[in-house]
PLY file of the C-alpha trace (Angstrom):
ply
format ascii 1.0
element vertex 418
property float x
property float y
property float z
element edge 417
property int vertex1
property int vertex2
end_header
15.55 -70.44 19.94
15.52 -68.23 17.03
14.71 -64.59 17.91
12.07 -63.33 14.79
13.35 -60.69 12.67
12.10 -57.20 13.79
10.98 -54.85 10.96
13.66 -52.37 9.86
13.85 -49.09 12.10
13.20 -46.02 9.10
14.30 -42.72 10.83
13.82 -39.74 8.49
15.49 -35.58 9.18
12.45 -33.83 9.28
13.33 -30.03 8.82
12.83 -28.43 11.78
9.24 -26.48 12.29
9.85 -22.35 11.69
9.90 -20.49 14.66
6.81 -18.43 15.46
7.52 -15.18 16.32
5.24 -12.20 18.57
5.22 -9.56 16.56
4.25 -6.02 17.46
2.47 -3.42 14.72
2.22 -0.15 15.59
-0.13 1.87 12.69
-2.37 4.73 12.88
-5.12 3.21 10.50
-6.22 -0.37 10.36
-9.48 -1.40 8.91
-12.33 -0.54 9.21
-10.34 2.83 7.94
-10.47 2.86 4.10
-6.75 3.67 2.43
-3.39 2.35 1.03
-1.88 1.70 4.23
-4.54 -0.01 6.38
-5.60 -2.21 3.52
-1.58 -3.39 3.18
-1.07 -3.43 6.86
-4.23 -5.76 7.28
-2.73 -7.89 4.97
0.58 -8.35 5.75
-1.21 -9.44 9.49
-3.26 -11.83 8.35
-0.90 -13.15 6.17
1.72 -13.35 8.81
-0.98 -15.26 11.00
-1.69 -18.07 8.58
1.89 -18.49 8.77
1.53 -19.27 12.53
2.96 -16.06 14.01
1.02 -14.00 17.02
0.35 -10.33 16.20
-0.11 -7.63 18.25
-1.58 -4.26 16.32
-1.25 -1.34 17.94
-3.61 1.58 16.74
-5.95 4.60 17.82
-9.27 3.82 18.77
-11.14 4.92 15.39
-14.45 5.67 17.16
-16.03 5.84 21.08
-17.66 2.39 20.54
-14.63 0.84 18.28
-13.76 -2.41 20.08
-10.46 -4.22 20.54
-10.66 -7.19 18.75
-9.26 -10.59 20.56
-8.48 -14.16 18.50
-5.91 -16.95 18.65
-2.49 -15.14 17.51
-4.19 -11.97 17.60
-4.73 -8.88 19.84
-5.31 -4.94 19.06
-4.39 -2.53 21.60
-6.63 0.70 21.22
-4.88 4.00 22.30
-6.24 7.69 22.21
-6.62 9.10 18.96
-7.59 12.30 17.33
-9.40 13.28 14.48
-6.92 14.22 11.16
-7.29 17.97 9.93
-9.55 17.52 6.92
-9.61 13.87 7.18
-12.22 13.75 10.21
-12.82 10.52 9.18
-9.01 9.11 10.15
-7.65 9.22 13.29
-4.09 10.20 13.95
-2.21 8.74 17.52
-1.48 10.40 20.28
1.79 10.15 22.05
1.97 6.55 24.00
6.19 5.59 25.21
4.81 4.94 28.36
2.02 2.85 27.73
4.12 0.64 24.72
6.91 0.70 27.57
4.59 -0.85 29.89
2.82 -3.33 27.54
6.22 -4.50 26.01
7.68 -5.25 29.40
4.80 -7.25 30.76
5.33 -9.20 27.77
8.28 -8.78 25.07
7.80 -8.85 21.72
10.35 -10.63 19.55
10.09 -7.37 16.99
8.51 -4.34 16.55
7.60 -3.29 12.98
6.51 0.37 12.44
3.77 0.58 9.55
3.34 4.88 10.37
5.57 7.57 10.70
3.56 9.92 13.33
3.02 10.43 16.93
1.75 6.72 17.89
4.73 5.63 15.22
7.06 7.67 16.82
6.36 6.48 20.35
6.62 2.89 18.97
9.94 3.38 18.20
11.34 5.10 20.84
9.85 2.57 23.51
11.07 -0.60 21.58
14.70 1.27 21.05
14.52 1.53 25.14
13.80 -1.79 25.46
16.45 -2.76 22.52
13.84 -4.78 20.37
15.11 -5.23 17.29
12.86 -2.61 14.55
11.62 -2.36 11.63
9.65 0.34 9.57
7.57 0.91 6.24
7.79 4.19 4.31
4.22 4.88 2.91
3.37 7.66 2.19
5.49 10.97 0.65
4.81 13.45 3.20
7.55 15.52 1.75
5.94 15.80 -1.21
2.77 16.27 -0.13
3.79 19.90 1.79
4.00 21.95 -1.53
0.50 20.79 -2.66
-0.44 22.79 0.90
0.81 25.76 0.34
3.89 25.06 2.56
6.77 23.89 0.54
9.25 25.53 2.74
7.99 22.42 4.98
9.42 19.75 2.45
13.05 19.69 3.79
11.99 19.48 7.71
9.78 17.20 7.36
12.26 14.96 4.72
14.95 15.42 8.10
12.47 13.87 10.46
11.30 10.99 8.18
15.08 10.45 7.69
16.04 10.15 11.52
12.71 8.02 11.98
13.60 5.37 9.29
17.50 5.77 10.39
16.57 5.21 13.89
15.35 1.40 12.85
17.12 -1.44 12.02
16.00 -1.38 8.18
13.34 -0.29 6.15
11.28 -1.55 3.64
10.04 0.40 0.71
8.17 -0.76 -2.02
10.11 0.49 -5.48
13.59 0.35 -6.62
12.75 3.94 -7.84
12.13 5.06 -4.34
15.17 2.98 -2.78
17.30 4.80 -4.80
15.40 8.21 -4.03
15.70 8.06 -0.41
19.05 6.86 -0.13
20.54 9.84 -2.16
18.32 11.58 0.82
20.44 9.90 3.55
18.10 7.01 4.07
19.85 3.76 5.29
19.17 0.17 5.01
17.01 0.26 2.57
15.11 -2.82 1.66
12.57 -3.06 -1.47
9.36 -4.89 -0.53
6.51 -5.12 -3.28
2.80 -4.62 -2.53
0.61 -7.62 -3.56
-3.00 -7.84 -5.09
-5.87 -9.83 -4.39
-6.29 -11.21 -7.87
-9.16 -13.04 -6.57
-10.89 -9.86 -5.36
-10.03 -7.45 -8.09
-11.13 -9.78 -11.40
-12.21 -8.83 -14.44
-14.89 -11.25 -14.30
-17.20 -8.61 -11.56
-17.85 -6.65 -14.58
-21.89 -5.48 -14.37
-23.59 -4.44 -17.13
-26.51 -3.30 -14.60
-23.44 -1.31 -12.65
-23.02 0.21 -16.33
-26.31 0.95 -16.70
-26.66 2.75 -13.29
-23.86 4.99 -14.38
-25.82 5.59 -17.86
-23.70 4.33 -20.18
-23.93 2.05 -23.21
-22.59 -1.29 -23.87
-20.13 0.33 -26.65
-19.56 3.68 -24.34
-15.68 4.20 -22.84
-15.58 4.46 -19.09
-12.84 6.43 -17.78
-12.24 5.32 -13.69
-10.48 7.16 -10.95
-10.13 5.73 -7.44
-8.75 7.17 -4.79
-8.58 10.12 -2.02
-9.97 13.45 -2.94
-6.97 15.83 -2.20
-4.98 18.28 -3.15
-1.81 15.75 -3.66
-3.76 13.51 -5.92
-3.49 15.80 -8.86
-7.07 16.17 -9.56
-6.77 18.80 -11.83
-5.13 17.05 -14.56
-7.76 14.27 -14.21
-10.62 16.54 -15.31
-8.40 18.14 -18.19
-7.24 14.54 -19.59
-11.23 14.02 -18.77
-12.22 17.07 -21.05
-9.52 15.87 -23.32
-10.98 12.23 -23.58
-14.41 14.04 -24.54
-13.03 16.57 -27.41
-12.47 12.84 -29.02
-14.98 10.73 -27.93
-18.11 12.59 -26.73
-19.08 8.89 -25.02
-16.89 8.73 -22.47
-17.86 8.96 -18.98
-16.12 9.76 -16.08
-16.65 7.88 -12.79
-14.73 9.08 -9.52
-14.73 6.93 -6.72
-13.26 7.95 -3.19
-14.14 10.95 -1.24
-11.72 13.89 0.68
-11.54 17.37 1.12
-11.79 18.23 -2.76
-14.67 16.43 -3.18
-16.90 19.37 -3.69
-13.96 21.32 -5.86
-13.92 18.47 -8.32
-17.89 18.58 -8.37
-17.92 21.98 -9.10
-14.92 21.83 -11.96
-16.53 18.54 -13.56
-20.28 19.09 -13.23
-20.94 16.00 -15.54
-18.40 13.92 -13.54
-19.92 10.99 -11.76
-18.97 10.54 -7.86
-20.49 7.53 -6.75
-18.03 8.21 -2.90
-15.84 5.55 -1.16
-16.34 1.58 -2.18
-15.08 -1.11 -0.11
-14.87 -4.88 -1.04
-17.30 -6.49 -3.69
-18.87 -3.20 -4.69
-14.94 -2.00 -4.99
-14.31 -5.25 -7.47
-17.46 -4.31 -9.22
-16.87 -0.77 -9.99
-13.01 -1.14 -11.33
-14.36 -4.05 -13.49
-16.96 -2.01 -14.63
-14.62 0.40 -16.43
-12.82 0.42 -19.63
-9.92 2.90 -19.00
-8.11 4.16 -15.06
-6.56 7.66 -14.82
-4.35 7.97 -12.26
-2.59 11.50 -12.65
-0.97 11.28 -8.76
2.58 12.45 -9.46
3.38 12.13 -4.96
2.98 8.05 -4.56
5.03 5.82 -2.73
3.21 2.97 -4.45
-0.26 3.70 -5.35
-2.24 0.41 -4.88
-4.83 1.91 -7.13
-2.40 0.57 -10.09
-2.09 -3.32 -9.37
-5.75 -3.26 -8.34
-7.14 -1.56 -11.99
-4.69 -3.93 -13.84
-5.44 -6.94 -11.79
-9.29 -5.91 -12.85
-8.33 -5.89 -16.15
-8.45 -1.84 -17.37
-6.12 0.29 -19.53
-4.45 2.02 -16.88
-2.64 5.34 -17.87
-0.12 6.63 -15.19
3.16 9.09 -15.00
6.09 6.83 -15.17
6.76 6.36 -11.56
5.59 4.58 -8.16
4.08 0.91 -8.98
3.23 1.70 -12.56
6.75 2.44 -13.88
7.25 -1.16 -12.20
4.18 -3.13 -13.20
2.97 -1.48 -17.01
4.72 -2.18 -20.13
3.96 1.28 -22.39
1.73 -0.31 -25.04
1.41 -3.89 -23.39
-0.49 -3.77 -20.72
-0.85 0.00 -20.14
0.28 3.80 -20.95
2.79 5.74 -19.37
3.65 9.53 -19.14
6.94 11.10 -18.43
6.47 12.61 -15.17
5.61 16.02 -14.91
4.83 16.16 -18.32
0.99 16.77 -18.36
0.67 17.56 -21.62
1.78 13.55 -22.49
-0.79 12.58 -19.90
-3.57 14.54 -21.48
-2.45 12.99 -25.14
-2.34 9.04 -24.15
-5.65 9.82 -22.34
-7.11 11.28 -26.31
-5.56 8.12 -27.53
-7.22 6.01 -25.57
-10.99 7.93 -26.01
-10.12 7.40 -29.63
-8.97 3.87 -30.45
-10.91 1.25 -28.73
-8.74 -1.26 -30.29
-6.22 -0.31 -28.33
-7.93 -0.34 -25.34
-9.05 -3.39 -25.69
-5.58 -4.81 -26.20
-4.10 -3.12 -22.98
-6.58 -4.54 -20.97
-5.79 -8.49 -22.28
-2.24 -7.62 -20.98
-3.45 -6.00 -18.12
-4.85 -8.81 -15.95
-1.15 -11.31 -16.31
0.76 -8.13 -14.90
-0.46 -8.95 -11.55
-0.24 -12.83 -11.12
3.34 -12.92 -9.47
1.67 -10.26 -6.90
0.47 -12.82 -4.65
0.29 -11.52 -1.19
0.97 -15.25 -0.12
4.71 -14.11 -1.65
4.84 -10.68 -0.31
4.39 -12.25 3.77
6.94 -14.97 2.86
9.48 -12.21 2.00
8.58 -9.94 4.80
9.03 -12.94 7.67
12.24 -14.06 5.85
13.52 -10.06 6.81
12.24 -10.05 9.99
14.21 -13.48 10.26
17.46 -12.37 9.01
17.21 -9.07 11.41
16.53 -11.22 14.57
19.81 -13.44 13.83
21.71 -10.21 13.41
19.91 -9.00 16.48
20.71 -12.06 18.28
24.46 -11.47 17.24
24.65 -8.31 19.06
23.53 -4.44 18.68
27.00 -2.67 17.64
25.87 -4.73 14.59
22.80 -2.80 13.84
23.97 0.45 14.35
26.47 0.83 11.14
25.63 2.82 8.57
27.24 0.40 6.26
25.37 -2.86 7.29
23.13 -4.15 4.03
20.54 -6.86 4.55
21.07 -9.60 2.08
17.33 -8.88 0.57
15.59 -12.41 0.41
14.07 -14.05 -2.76
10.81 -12.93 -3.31
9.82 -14.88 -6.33
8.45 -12.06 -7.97
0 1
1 2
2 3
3 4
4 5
5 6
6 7
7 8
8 9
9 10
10 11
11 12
12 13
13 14
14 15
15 16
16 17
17 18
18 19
19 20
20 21
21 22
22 23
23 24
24 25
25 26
26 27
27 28
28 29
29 30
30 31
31 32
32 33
33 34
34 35
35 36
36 37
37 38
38 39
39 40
40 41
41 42
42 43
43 44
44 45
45 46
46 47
47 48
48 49
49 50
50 51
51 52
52 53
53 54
54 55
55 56
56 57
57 58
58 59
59 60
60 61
61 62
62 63
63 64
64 65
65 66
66 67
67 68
68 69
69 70
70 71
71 72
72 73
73 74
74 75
75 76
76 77
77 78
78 79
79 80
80 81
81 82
82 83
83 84
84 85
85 86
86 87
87 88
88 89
89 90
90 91
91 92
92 93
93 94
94 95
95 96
96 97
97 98
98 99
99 100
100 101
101 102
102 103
103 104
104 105
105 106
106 107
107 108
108 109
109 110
110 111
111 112
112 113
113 114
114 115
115 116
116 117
117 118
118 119
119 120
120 121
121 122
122 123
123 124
124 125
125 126
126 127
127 128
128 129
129 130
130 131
131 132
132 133
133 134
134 135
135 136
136 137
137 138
138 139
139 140
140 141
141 142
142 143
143 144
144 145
145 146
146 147
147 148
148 149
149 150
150 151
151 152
152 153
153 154
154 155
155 156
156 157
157 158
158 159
159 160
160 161
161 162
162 163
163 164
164 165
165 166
166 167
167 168
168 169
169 170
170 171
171 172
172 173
173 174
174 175
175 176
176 177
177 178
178 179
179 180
180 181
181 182
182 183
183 184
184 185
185 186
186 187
187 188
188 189
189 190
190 191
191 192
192 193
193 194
194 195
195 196
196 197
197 198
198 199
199 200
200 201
201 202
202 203
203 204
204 205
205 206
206 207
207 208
208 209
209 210
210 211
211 212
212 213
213 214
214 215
215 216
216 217
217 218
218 219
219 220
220 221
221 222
222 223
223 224
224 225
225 226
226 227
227 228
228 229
229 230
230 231
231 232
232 233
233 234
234 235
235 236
236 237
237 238
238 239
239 240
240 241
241 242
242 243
243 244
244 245
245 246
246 247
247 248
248 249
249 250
250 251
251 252
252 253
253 254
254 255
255 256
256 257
257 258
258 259
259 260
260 261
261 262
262 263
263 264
264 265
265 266
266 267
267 268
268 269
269 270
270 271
271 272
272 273
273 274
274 275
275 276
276 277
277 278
278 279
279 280
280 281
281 282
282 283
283 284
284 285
285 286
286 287
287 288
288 289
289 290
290 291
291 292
292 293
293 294
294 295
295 296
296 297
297 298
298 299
299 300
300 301
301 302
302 303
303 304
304 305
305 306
306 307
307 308
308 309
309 310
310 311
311 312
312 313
313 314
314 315
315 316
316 317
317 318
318 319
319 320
320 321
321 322
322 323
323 324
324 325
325 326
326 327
327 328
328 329
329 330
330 331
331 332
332 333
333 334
334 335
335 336
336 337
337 338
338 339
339 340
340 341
341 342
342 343
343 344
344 345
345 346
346 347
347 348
348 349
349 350
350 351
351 352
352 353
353 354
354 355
355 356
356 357
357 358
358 359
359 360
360 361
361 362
362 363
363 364
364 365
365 366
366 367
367 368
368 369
369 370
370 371
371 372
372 373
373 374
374 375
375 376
376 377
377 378
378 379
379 380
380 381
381 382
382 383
383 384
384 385
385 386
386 387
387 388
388 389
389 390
390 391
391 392
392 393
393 394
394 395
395 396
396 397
397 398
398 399
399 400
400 401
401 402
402 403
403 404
404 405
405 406
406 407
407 408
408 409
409 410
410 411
411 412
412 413
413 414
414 415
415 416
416 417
C-alpha cells in the first residue's frame, strides 16, 4: 500500500522578537509643564512605548490635584516638589534615594535614564548606582552659562564641576550637537554620545498658516512678521531681540513683532518694546498656528544646548535667523534655508535681521528651503537610536561593571539615519 505524499515541511529563521526593556525616567518636568525638556522627554516615552518597552517616569507632582497617570507600559511616580525661584510655574524635585531605592528594589528596572540634572536627578542616580543599574543621562540645559546672565558668574565653574561629576557618574551621555560633544569633553566630560532632537513635521507645517491669526495680530497680507518663541529670561538674550526688532523697523516700518512665551522678563520686554505683541505661552495647534503665521523667527539665545525653537520655525516653514551655534549651526544652510550670525557678534545679528525687513525675496526663498531641513528629523528615528544605546550599554552592562567605569571606554554610536 502506497503511503500518499505529504506536502513539503517549509521552516523559515524568523529573527528573533527585540527584547522589551523596563525603563526608568527620572525628570523634573513632564507635560503638562510647557519647555524644551518635557516636550523631548514626552517624546522619547511615547516613542519608546510604541516600540513595546514599559516606562516608568519619575517626576514632582506639578500641582496638589496632579494625578499619576496609569496605562499598559506606563506608570508615573509623583514625588514632592517645590516651586522654581521665578519660575513658580515649574516645579523642581526634592531629594528622593530612599524612595527610588525602595521602588527599584520591589521591582528592578533594566535601566535608568536621567533626563535632569537636579535634586530628584541627582537622587536618581545615586539610588540606581547603589543598586548597580546600568545609567544613562541627557545634558539639557547650560546651567553654566546661564550663572553670568544672574549676576553670579563666579558660579559658572562650580556649577560646570558638579554637572561634570553628574554626567561622569553615568555610564554615557547623550548630547544633542557635535558642537557641544566637543565642548564638554575639553571640560572633562566622558562618554559622550551625540543624540539629535526630532520635530513633529506633522505638527509644525507650514500649511496652519491663518490669515484670520494675521489679522488678529493687525497685520496685512504683504506685512513681515518677525516671531520669537520661547522663555522670557534673562539667558534668552532678549535684548538683542528688540534692537534687531528696532533694526527690522528703521527698514521696513511694516514689520511686526510677535513674542510668544512668558517668564520673569515678561514685563521688562513690555516695557522696552511697547509696540511688541505678547500673545503668552501656546501649546499644540494654536503653537502650529502662530509659527506658521509668521514670515521671519529671531532667535538671539547665545546659552542653548539645542534650542527646539529652531527645527520647529523651520519645520513651519520661516526664515529663521540664529548665532551660529546649538541646532541652527547644525540644521540652517546661511542663505539656503536660513541666516546665521557669528556668535557673539550682535552687530551681524542686528544686520541679517535689516536684510531680511528689506528683501522679501529673500525671505521668501529661505523659507522654501526651510521646511526640507527638517524631514530626516523624524522622532520615529531619534527613539530607534536612543533604544539601540540603551541596547549596546545593557550588553556591556551584562559583561561586567569594571567595564563601565574606564575613562577610555567609547560607545560605538549607532546609525541614526539622519
Amino acid at each position: 500500500m502506497n503511503t500518499p505524499a505529504q506536502p513539503p515541511i517549509h521552516i523559515e529563521n524568523y529573527p528573533p522578537p527585540q527584547r522589551s526593556l523596563r525603563i526608568a525616567v527620572v525628570t523634573e518636568t513632564y507635560p503638562p509643564e510647557v519647555n524644551g525638556v518635557a516636550l523631548t522627554v514626552d517624546r522619547l516615552v511615547r516613542g519608546l512605548q510604541a516600540r513595546n518597552h514599559e516606562l516608568q517616569v519619575i517626576r514632582p507632582r506639578q500641582a496638589p490635584m496632579d494625578q499619576a497617570g496609569m496605562a499598559e507600559g506606563f506608570e508615573q511616580v509623583l514625588l514632592r516638589g517645590l516651586p522654581i525661584p521665578r519660575y513658580p510655574h515649574l516645579r523642581m524635585g526634592l531629594p528622593a534615594k530612599k524612595t527610588l531605592l525602595q521602588i527599584w528594589s520591589l521591582r528592578r528596572p533594566d535601566l535608568v535614564h536621567i533626563a535632569t540634572e537636579g535634586p530628584l536627578g541627582w537622587s536618581g542616580l545615586q539610588a540606581a548606582r547603589k543598586l548597580k543599574l546600568p545609567i544613562s543621562s541627557d545634558f539639557r540645559t547650560n546651567f553654566h552659562a546661564y550663572s553670568r546672565h544672574y549676576g553670579a558668574a563666579w558660579l559658572q565653574k562650580p556649577i560646570a564641576a558638579y554637572l561634570r561629576k553628574f554626567h561622569n557618574s553615568a555610564h554615557c551621555t547623550m548630547v544633542p550637537t557635535p558642537g557641544l560633544q566637543a565642548e564638554l569633553g575639553a571640560l572633562g566630560f566622558e562618554r559622550l554620545l551625540v543624540v539629535a532632537r526630532g520635530v513633529d513635521t506633522q505638527r509644525f507645517h507650514p500649511g496652519h498658516r491663518s490669515a484670520a491669526l494675521r489679522a488678529h495680530w493687525g497685520v496685512e497680507p504683504g506685512d513681515c512678521v518677525a516671531l520669537s518663541v520661547g522663555r522670557l529670561a534673562a539667558e534668552k538674550n532678549l535684548a538683542l531681540l528688540v534692537r534687531a526688532y528696532r533694526g527690522m523697523k528703521q527698514v521696513n516700518p511694516r514689520v511686526k513683532l510677535v513674542v510668544v512665551g512668558d517668564g520673569p522678563e515678561r514685563d521688562a520686554l513690555q516695557a522696552s518694546c511697547p509696540d511688541a505683541l505678547l500673545v503668552g505661552a501656546r501649546r499644540d495647534a494654536e503653537l502650529a498656528m502662530h509659527y506658521a503665521s509668521a514670515d521671519v523667527f529671531l532667535f538671539p539665545s547665545l546659552t542653548e544646548t539645542y534650542g527646539n525653537v529652531t527645527p520647529e520655525a523651520l519645520a513651519s516653514g520661516l526664515a529663521v535667523l540664529a548665532f551660529d551655534c546649538a541646532a541652527a549651526a547644525e540644521l540652517i544652510r546661511h542663505g539656503h534655508n536660513g541666516l546665521l550670525a557669528p556668535v557673539d557678534d550682535a552687530d551681524a545679528f542686528v544686520r541679517r535681521a535689516q536684510d531680511l525687513a528689506a528683501q522679501p525675496a529673500l525671505v521668501g526663498n529661505l523659507r522654501q528651503g526651510a521646511r526640507t531641513t527638517t524631514q530626516a528629523l523624524d522622532w520615529a528615528l531619534i527613539v530607534a537610536q536612543v533604544e539601540a544605546i540603551w541596547l549596546r550599554l545593557l550588553q556591556a552592562h551584562a559583561s561586567g561593571p569594571e567595564a563601565l567605569k574606564q575613562r577610555e571606554v567609547r560607545w560605538q554610536q549607532p546609525a541614526s539615519g539622519l
